[in-house]
N, CA, C and O atoms as a GROMACS GRO file, in nm:
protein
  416
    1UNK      N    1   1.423   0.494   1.576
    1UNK     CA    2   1.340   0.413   1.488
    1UNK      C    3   1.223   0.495   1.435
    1UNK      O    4   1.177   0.588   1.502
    2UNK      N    5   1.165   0.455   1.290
    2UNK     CA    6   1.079   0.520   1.255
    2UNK      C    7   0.964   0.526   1.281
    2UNK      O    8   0.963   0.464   1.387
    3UNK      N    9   0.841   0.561   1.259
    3UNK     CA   10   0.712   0.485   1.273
    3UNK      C   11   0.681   0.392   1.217
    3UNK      O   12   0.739   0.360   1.113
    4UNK      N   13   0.557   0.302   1.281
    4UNK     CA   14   0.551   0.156   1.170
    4UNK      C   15   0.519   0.178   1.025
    4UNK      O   16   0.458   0.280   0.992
    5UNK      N   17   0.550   0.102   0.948
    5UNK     CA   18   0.416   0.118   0.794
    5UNK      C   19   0.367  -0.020   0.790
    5UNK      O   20   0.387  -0.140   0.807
    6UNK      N   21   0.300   0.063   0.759
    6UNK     CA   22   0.185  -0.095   0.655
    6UNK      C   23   0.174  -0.091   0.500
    6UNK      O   24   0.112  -0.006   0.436
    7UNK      N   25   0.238  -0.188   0.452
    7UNK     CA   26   0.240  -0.186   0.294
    7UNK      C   27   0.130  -0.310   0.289
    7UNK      O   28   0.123  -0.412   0.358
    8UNK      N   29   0.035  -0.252   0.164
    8UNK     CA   30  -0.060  -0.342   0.096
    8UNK      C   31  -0.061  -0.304  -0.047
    8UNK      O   32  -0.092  -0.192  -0.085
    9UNK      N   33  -0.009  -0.443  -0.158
    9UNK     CA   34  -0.028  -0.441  -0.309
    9UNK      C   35  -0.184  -0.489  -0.350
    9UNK      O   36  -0.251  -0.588  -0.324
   10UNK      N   37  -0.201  -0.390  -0.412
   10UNK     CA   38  -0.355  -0.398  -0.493
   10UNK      C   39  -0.378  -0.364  -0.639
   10UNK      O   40  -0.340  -0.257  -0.687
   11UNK      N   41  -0.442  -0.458  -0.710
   11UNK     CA   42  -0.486  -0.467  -0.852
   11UNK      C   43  -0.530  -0.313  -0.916
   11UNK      O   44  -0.643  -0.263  -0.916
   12UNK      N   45  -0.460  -0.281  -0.945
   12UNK     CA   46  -0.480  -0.104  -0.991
   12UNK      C   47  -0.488   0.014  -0.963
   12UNK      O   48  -0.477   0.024  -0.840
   13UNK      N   49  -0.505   0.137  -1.025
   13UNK     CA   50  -0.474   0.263  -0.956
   13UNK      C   51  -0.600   0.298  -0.883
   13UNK      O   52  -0.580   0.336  -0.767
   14UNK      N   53  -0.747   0.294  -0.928
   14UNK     CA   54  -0.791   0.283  -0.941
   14UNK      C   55  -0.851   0.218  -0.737
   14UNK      O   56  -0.918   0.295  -0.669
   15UNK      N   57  -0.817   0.107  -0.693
   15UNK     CA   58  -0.861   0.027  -0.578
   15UNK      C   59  -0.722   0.083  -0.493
   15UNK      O   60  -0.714   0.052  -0.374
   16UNK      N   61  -0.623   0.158  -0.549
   16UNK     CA   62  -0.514   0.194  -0.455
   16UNK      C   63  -0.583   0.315  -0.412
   16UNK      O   64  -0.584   0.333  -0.291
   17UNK      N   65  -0.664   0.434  -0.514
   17UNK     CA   66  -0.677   0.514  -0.448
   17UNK      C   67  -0.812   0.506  -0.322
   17UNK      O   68  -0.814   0.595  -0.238
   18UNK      N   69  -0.913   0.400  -0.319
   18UNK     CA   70  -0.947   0.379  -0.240
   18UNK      C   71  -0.933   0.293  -0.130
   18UNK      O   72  -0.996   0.322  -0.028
   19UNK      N   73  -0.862   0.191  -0.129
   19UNK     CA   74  -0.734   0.131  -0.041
   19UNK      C   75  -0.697   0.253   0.037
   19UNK      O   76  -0.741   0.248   0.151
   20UNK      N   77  -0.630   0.358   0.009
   20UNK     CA   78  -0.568   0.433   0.054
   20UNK      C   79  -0.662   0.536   0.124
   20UNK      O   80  -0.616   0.555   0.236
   21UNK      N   81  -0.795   0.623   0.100
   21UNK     CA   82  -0.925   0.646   0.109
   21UNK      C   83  -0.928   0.586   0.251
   21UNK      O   84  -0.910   0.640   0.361
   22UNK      N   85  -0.957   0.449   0.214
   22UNK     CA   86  -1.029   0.402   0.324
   22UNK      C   87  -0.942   0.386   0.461
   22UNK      O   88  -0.993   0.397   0.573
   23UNK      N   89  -0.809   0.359   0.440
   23UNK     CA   90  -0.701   0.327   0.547
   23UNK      C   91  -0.691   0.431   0.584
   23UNK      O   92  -0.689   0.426   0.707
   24UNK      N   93  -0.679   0.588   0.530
   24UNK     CA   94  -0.690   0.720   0.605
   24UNK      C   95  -0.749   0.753   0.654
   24UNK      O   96  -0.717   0.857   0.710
   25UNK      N   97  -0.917   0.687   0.686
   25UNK     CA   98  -1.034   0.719   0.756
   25UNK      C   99  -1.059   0.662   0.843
   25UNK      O  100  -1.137   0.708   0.927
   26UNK      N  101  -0.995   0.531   0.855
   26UNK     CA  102  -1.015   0.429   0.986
   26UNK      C  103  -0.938   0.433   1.077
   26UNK      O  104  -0.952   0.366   1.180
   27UNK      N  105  -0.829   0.527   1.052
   27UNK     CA  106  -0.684   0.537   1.202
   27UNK      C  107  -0.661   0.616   1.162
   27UNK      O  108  -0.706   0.660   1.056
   28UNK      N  109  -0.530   0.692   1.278
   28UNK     CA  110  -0.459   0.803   1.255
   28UNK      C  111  -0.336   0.781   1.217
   28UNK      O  112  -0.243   0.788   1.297
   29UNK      N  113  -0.314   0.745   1.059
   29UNK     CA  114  -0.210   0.715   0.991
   29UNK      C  115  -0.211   0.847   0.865
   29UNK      O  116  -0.294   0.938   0.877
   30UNK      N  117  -0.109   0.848   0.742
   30UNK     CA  118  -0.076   0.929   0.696
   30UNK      C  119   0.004   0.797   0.573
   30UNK      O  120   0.062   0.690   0.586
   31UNK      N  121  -0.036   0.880   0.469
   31UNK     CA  122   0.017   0.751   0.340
   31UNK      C  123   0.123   0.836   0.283
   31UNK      O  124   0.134   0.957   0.268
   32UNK      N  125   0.212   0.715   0.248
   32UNK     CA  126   0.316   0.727   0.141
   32UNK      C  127   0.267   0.755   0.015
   32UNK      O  128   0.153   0.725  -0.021
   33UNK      N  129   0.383   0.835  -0.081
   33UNK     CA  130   0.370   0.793  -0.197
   33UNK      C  131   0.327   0.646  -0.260
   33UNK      O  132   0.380   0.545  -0.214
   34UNK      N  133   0.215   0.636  -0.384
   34UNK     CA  134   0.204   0.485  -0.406
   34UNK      C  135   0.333   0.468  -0.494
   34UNK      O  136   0.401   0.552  -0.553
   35UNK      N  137   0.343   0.344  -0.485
   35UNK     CA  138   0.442   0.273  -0.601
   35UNK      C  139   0.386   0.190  -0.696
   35UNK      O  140   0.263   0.186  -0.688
   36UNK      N  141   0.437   0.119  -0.784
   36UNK     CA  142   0.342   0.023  -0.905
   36UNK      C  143   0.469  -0.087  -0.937
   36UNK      O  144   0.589  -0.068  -0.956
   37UNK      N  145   0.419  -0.160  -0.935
   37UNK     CA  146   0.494  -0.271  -1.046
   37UNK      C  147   0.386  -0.358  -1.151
   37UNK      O  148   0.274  -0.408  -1.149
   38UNK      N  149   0.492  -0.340  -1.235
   38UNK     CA  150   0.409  -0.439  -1.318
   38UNK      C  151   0.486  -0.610  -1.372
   38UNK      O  152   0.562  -0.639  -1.464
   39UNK      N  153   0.439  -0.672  -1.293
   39UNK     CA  154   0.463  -0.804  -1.312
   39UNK      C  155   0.521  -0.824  -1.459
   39UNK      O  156   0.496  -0.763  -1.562
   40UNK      N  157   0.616  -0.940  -1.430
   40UNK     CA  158   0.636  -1.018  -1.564
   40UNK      C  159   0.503  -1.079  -1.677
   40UNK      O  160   0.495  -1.070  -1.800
   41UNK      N  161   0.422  -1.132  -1.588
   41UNK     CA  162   0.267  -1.235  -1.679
   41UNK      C  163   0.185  -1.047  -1.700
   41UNK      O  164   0.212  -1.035  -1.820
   42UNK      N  165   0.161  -1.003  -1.688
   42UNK     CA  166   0.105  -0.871  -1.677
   42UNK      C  167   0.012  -0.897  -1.751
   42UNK      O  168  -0.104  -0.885  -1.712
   43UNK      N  169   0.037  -0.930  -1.847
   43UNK     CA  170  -0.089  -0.982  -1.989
   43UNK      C  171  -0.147  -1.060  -1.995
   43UNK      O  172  -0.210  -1.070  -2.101
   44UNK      N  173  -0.168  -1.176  -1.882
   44UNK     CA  174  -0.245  -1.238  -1.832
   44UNK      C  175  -0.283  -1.222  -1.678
   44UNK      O  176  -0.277  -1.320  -1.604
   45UNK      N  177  -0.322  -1.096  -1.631
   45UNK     CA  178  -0.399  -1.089  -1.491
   45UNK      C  179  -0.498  -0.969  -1.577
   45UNK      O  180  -0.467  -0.886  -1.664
   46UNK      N  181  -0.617  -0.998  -1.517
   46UNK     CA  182  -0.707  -0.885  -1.502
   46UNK      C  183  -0.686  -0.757  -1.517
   46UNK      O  184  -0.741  -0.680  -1.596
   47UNK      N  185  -0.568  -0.723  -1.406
   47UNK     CA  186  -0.591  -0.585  -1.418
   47UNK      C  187  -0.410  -0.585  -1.425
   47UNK      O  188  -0.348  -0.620  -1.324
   48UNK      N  189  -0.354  -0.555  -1.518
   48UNK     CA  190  -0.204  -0.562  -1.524
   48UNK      C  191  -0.079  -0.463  -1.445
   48UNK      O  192   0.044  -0.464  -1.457
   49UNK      N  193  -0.179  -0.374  -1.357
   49UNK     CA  194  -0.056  -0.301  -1.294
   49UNK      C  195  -0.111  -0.363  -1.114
   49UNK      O  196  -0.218  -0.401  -1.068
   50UNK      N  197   0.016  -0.346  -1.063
   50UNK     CA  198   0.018  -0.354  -0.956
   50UNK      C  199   0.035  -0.241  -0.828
   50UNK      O  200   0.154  -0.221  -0.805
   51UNK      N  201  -0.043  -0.175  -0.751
   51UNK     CA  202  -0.050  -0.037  -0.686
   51UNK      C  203   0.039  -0.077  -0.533
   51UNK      O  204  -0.008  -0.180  -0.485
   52UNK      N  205   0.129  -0.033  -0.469
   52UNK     CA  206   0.107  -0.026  -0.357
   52UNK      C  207   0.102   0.108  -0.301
   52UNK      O  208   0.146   0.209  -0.355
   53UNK      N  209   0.038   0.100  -0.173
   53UNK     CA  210  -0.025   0.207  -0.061
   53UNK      C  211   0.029   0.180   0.041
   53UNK      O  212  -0.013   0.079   0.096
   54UNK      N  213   0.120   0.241   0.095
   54UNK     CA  214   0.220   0.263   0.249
   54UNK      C  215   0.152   0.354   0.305
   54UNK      O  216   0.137   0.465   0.254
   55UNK      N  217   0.086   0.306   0.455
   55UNK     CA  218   0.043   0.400   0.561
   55UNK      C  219   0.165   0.393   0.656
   55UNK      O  220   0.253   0.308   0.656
   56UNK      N  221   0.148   0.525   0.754
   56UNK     CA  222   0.262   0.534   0.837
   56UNK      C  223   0.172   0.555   0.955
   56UNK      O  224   0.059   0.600   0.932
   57UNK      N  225   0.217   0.522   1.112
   57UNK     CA  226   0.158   0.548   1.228
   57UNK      C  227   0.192   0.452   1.325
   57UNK      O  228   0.286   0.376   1.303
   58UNK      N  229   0.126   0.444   1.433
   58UNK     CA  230   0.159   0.353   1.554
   58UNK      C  231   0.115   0.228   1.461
   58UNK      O  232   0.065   0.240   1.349
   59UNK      N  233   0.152   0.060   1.553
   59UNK     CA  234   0.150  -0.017   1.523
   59UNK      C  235   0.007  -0.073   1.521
   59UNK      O  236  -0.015  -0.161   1.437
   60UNK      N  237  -0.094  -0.034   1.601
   60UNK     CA  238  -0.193  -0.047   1.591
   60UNK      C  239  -0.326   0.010   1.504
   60UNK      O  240  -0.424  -0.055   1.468
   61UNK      N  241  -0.289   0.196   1.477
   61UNK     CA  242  -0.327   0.258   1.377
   61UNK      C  243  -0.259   0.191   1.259
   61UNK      O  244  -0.287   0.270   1.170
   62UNK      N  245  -0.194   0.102   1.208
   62UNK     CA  246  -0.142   0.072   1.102
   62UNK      C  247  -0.215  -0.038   1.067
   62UNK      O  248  -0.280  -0.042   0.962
   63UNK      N  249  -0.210  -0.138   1.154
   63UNK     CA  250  -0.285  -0.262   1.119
   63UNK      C  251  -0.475  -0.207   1.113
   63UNK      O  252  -0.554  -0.257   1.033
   64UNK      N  253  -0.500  -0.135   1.181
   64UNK     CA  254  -0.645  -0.080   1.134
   64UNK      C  255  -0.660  -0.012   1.009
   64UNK      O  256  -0.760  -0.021   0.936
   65UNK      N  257  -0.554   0.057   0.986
   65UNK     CA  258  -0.573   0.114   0.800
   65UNK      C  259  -0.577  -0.011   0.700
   65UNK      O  260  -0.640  -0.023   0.595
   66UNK      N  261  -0.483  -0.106   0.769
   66UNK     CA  262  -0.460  -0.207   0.649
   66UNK      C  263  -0.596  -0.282   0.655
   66UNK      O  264  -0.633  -0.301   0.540
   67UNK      N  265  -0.666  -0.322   0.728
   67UNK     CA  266  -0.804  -0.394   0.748
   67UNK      C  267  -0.919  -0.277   0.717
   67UNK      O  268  -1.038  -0.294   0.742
   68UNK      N  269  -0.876  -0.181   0.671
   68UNK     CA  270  -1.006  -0.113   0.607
   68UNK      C  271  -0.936  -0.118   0.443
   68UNK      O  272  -0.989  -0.161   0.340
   69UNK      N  273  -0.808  -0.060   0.460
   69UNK     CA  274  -0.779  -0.087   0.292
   69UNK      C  275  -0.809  -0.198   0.246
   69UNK      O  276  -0.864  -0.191   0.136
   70UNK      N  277  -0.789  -0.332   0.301
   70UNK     CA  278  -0.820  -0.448   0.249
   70UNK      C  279  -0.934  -0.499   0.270
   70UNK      O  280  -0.954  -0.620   0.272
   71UNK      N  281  -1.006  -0.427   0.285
   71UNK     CA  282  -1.174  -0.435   0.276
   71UNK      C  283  -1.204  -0.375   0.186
   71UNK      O  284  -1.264  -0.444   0.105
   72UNK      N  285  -1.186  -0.229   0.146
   72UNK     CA  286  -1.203  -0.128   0.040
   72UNK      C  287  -1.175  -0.184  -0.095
   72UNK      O  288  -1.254  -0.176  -0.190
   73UNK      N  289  -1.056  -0.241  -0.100
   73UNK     CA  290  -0.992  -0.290  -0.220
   73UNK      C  291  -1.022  -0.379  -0.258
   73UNK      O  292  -1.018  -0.384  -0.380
   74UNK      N  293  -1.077  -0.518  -0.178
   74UNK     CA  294  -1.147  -0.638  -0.275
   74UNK      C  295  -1.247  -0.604  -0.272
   74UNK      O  296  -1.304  -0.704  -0.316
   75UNK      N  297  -1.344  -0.514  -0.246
   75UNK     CA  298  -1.469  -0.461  -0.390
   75UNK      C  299  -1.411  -0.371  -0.512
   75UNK      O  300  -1.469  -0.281  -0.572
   76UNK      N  301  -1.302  -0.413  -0.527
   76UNK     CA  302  -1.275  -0.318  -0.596
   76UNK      C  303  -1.212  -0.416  -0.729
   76UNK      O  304  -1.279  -0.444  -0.829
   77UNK      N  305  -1.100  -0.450  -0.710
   77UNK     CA  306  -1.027  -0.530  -0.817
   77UNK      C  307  -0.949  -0.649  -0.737
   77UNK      O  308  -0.950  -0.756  -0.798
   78UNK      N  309  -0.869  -0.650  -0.584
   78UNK     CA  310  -0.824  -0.727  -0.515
   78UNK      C  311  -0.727  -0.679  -0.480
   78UNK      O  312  -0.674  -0.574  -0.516
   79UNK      N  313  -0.679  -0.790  -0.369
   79UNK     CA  314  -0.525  -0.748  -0.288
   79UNK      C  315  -0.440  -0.841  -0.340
   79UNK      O  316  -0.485  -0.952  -0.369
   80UNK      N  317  -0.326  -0.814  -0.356
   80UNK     CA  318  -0.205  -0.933  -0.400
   80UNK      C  319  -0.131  -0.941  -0.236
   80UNK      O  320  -0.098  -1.058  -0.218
   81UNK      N  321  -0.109  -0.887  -0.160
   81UNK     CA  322  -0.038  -0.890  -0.006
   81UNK      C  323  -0.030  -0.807   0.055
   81UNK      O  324  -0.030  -0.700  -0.005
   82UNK      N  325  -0.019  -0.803   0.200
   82UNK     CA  326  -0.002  -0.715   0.289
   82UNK      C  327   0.083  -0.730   0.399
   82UNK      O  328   0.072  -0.839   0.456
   83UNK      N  329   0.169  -0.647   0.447
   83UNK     CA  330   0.243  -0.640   0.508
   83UNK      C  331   0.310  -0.549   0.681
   83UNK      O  332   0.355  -0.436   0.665
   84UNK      N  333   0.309  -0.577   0.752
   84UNK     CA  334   0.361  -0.455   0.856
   84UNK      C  335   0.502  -0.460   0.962
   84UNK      O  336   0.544  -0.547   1.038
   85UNK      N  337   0.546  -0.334   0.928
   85UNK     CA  338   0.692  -0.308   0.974
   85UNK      C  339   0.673  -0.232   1.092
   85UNK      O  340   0.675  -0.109   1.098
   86UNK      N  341   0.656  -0.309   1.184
   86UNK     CA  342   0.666  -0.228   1.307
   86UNK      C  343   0.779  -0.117   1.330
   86UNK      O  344   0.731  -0.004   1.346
   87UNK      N  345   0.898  -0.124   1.335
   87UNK     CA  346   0.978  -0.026   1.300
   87UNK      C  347   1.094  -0.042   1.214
   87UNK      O  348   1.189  -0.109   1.255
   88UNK      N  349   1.097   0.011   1.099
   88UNK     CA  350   1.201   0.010   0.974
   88UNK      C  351   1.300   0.052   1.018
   88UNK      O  352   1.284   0.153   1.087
   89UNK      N  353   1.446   0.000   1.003
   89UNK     CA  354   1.579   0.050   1.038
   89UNK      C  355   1.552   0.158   0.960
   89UNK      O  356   1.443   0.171   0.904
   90UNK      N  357   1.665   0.259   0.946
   90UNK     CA  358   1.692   0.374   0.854
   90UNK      C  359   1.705   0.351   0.708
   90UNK      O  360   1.677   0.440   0.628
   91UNK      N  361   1.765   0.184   0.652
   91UNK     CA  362   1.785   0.188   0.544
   91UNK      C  363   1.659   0.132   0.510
   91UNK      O  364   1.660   0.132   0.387
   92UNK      N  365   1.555   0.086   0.547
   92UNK     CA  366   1.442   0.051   0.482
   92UNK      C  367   1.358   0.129   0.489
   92UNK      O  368   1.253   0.124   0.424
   93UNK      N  369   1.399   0.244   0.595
   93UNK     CA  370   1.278   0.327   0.577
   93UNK      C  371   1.322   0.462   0.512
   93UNK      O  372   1.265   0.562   0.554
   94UNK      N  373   1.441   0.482   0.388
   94UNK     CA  374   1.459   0.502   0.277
   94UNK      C  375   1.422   0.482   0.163
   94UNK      O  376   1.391   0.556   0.069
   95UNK      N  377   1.431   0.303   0.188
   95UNK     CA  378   1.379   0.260   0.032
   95UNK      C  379   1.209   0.323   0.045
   95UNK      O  380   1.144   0.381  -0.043
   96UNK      N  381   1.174   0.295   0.160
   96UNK     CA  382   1.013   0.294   0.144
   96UNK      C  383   0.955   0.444   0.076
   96UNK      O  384   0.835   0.459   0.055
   97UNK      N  385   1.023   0.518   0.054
   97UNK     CA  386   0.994   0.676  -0.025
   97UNK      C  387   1.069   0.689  -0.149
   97UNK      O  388   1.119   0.788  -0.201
   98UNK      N  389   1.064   0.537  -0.192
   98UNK     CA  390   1.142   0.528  -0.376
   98UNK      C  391   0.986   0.492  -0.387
   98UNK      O  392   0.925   0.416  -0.312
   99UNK      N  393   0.926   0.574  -0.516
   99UNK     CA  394   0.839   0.509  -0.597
   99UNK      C  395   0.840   0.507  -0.752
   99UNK      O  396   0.907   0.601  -0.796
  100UNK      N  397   0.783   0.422  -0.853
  100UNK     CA  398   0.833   0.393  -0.969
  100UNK      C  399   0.705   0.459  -1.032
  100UNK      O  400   0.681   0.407  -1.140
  101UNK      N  401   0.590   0.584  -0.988
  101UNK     CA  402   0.447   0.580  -1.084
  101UNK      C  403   0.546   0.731  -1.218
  101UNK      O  404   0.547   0.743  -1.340
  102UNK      N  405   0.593   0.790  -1.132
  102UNK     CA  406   0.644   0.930  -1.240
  102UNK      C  407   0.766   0.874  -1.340
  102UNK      O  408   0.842   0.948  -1.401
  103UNK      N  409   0.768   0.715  -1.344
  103UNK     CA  410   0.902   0.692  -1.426
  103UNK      C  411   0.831   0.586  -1.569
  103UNK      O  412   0.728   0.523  -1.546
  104UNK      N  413   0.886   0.580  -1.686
  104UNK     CA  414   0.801   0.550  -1.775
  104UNK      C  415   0.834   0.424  -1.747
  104UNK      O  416   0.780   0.332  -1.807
   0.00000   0.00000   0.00000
């Protein structure tokens, strides 16, 4: 099994890179590539892209990155959800190193 992650979606690139900032400073975790989606309504939210930030580490360093990222990030623009995978089978912890920011 892999190590845990913690996925948290946040309102722009912008609050991902300090989301991410801040979750690397509060535990001994290590981040994924971010990913983005951009919603269907996109043109009606604030900030129209959507960032996520995957930390990797024990289950407890994980949930401490995510409670500083999600502190970091609603001064920032906000969180849309957060999430933690204590341990990803092999096929999810594949998908989790697909990201969509280098694709138009």
């Amino acid at each position: 099994m892999a190590k845990a992650v913690g996925i948290i979606e946040v309102y722009g690139l912008v609050a991902a890179f300090v989301a991410g900032d801040a979750g690397c400073k509060a535990a001994n975790v290590t981040m994924e590539q971010f990913d983005r989606n951009k919603p269907a309504n996109a043109d009606k939210l604030a900030v129209p892209l959507i960032v996520t930030v995957k930390f990797r580490g024990s289950v407890e360093d994980v949930k401490m990155a995510l409670k500083a990222a999600r502190e970091a990030a609603m001064q920032v623009s906000g969180v849309v959800t957060e999430h933690v995978i204590s341990g990803p089978e092999e096929g999810a912890d594949k998908m989790l190193h697909l990201n969509g920011l280098d694709k138009s």
